[in-house]
C-alpha positions, 0 to 999 in steps of 0.5 A, a space after each residue: 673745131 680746128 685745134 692746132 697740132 703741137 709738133 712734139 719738138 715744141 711740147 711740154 713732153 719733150 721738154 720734161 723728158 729734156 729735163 730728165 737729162 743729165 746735161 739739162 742744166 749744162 745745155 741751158 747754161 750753153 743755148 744761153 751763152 749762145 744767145 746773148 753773143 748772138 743778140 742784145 736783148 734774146 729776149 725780144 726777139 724770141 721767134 722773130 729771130 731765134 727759135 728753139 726745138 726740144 728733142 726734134 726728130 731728125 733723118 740721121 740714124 737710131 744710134 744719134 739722137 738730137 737734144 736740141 737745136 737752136 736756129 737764127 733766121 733760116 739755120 741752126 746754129 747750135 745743136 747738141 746730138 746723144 751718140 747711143 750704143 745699144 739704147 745707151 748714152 756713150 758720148 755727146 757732140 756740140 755742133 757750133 756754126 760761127 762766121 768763116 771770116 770773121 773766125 778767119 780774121 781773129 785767128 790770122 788761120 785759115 779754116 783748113 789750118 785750123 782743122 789741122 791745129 786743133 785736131 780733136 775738133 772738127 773744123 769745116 766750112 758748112 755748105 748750108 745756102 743760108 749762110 751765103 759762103 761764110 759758114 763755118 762748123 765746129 764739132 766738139 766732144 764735150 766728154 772730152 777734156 782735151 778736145 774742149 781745151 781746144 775749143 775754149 782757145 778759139 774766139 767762139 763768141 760774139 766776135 765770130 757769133 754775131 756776125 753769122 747772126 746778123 747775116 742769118 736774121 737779114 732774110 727774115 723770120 725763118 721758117 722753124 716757128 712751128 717747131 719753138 718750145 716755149 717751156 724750154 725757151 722760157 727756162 733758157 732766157 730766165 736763166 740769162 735774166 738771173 745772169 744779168 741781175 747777178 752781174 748787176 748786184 756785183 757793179 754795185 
């Protein structure tokens, strides 16, 4: 009997080890946020367009660990890596991919101008071929106060997001379905739910 080997980025393990984190709840709120500047309604589209690893391995070095990493049709767009010293966390990146022109245009600033106006961000033009050009990546220290200071001036939503997105999920399903953790995904988009219902009962 053939039984389908679960990649450990798509296991309950790595998801109950995720939990055990102390920014679990704060990667959630993020990956959620995320999602919903990204898509209508994630939940529908959960796979078809967006998928989600949980603790994936990665070819960079022991002293970076990789939490997660969201993808859209063939490319991530948002990651979070632990830089270790010694077995311990000392600090942790976001890397956050959004579309050069439209951030460009809601800016009035060139990418290279923005790199050196916030200068505790690192601000480059991404050179992943899924993008076709208009990648941009933002990498952010969330330690640091000052540097997500800068990071929350800039229109880091779905007027710089969904652009990005609709070109990503044009190419179609991306091949990362293998490596989607349900556990993980599922705590993601219940935690919108409860976003949605709270801001119901507040209209009302």
């Amino acid at each position: 009997m053939n039984e389908t080997k679960v990649r450990p980025a798509a296991s309950a393990g790595n998801f109950e080890r995720l939990q055990r984190d102390p920014l679990f709840e704060e990667l959630t709120d993020l990956i959620a946020e995320i999602l919903t500047y990204a898509f209508d309604d994630p939940a529908d589209v959960e796979i078809e367009k967006w998928t989600l690893s949980c603790l994936p391995s990665t070819n960079k070095s022991a002293g970076r660990r990789r939490l997660f990493t969201l993808n859209v049709g063939p490319m991530e767009v948002l990651s979070v890596e632990c830089h270790l010293s010694r077995g311990q966390a000392i600090e942790h990146a976001m890397y956050i991919y959004l579309s050069s022109s439209a951030l460009e245009s809601h800016t009035g600033c060139s990418i290279e101008a923005l790199n050196e106006k916030y200068d505790l961000l690192g601000i480059t033009r991404s050179e992943l071929a899924s993008a076709d050009g208009d990648g941009t990546v933002i990498e952010c220290n969330i330690e640091d106060s000052d540097a997500l200071a800068q990071f929350g001036q800039l229109p880091i939503d779905a007027r710089t997001l969904r652009p990005l997105a609709e070109r990503l999920v044009a190419k179609g399903r991306g091949p990362y379905r293998q490596y989607h953790n349900p556990g993980f995904a599922k705590h993601v988009l219940e935690g919108i739910g409860q976003l949605f219902d709270s801001e119901s009962t507040s209209d009302a």
